[in-house]
N, C-alpha and C positions, 0 to 999 in steps of 0.2 A: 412417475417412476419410469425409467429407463435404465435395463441391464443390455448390453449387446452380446453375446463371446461372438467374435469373427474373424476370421481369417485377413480379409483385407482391409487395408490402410485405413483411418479416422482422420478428419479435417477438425483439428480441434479449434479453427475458428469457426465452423460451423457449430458445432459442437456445444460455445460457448452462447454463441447468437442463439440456438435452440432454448438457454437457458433463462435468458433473456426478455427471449421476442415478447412484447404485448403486457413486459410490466414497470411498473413505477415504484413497486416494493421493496425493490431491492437495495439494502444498503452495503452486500458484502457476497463476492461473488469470488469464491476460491477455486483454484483447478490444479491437479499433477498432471505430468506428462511421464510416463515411464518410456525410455529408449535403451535398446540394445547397445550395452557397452564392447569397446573394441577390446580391452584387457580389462581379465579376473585375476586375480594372484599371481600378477606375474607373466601369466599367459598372452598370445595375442587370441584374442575370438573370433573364427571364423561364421560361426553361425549361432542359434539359437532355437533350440524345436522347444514350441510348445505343446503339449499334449493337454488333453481335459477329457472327461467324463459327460458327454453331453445329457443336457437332463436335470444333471445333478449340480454341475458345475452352474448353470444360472439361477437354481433353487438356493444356492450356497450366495450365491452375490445376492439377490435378492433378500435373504436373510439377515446381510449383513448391512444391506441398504434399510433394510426394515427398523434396524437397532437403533443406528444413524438417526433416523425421523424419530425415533422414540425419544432420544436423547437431548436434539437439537429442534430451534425448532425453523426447522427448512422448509423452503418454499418448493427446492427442486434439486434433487440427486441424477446427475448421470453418471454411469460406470460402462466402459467398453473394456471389454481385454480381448486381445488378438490371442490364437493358436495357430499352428502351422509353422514353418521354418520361415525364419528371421536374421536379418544379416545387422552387424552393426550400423547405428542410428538408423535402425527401423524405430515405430515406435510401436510399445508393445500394449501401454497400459494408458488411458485415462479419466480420471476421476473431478468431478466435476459438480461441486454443490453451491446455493444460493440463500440466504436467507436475509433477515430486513437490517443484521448486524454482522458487522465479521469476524467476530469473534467463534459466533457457531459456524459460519459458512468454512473459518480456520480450523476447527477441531473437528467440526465431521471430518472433511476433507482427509485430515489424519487421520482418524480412527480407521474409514476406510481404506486406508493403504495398508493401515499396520491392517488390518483384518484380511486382506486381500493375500499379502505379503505371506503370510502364516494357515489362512487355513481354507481358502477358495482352493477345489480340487484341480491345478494344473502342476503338472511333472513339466520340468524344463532340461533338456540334452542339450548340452553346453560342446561344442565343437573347436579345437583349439588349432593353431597353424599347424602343428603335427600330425595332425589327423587321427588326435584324440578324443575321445568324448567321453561325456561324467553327467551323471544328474544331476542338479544343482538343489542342495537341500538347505531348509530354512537355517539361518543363521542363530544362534542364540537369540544374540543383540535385535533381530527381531521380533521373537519370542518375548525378548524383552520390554521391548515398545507397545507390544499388543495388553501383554501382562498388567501395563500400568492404568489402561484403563477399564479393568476389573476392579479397580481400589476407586474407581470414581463414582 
C-alpha cells in the first residue's frame, strides 16, 4: 500500500518502476496522470490551490484503496495527490495499480479516480487570468461515474 498527499512534484516513472521492481507477476500494469488544465469553461487558469484535511484526507484514500484490493485482485495500488498551489501542467494526481491481468489493473485504476474525483477530502480554488477565484465543485458526470460502481 502506498497513499502519498504532498505538496511536491511525483516522478511518475519512478513511480511506476516502484510498482514494478522485483516482479514477474505482472500481466497488467495501469496508471493516470492528473495535470492542472490551462482553460475551465472558457476561462484561462492561472492557478490551482489545493487544500485537504490532513489526517483524514489519507484515511479517505486509503479507504478507497482498500475497496480497490477488495474488488480486484491486485498485486500493488499507488495513489499520490498533491496540495498546495499549482500552475497549469503541474501534475496534481497519480494513480497507479498492478495486477497479473489488465483488466483489473484497468478498472481499479478507474474506480480510484472516480473515488478520488468525488469523495477524497480536497477543496480546490480555481484562479482565473482575471483574478478570479471559485471552488471547484464535483461535477455531476462524476457523481455519475463513481455512482456506476455501486450497481457492480
Amino acid at each position: 500500500m502506498a497513499v502519498h498527499v504532498q505538496s511536491e512534484d511525483f516522478d511518475p516513472a519512478a513511480l511506476i518502476a516502484g510498482l514494478t521492481a522485483g516482479r514477474t507477476d505482472i500481466g497488467g500494469l495501469a496508471t493516470f496522470i492528473g495535470q492542472v488544465r490551462d482553460e475551465n469553461k472558457g476561462a484561462r487558469v492561472t492557478s490551482l490551490t489545493l487544500e485537504h484535511y490532513p489526517g483524514m484526507t489519507e484515511k479517505e484514500l486509503a479507504r478507497i484503496e482498500a475497496e480497490a484490493r477488495q474488488r480486484w485482485p491486485l498485486h500493488d495500488v499507488v495513489i499520490v495527490h498533491r496540495h498546495g498551489r499549482l500552475m497549469p501542467g503541474d501534475n496534481i494526481v497519480f494513480v497507479g495499480t498492478s495486477s497479473s491481468h489488465r483488466q483489473a489493473a484497468f478498472e481499479a485504476c478507474q474506480f480510484i479516480m472516480d473515488y478520488l474525483k468525488t469523495d477524497a477530502p480536497f477543496w480546490k480554488l480555481e484562479t482565473t487570468a482575471d483574478g478570479t477565484e471559485h471552488w471547484v465543485e464535483a461535477r455531476q458526470s462524476d457523481r455519475d461515474q463513481r455512482d456506476r460502481w455501486q450497481n457492480d
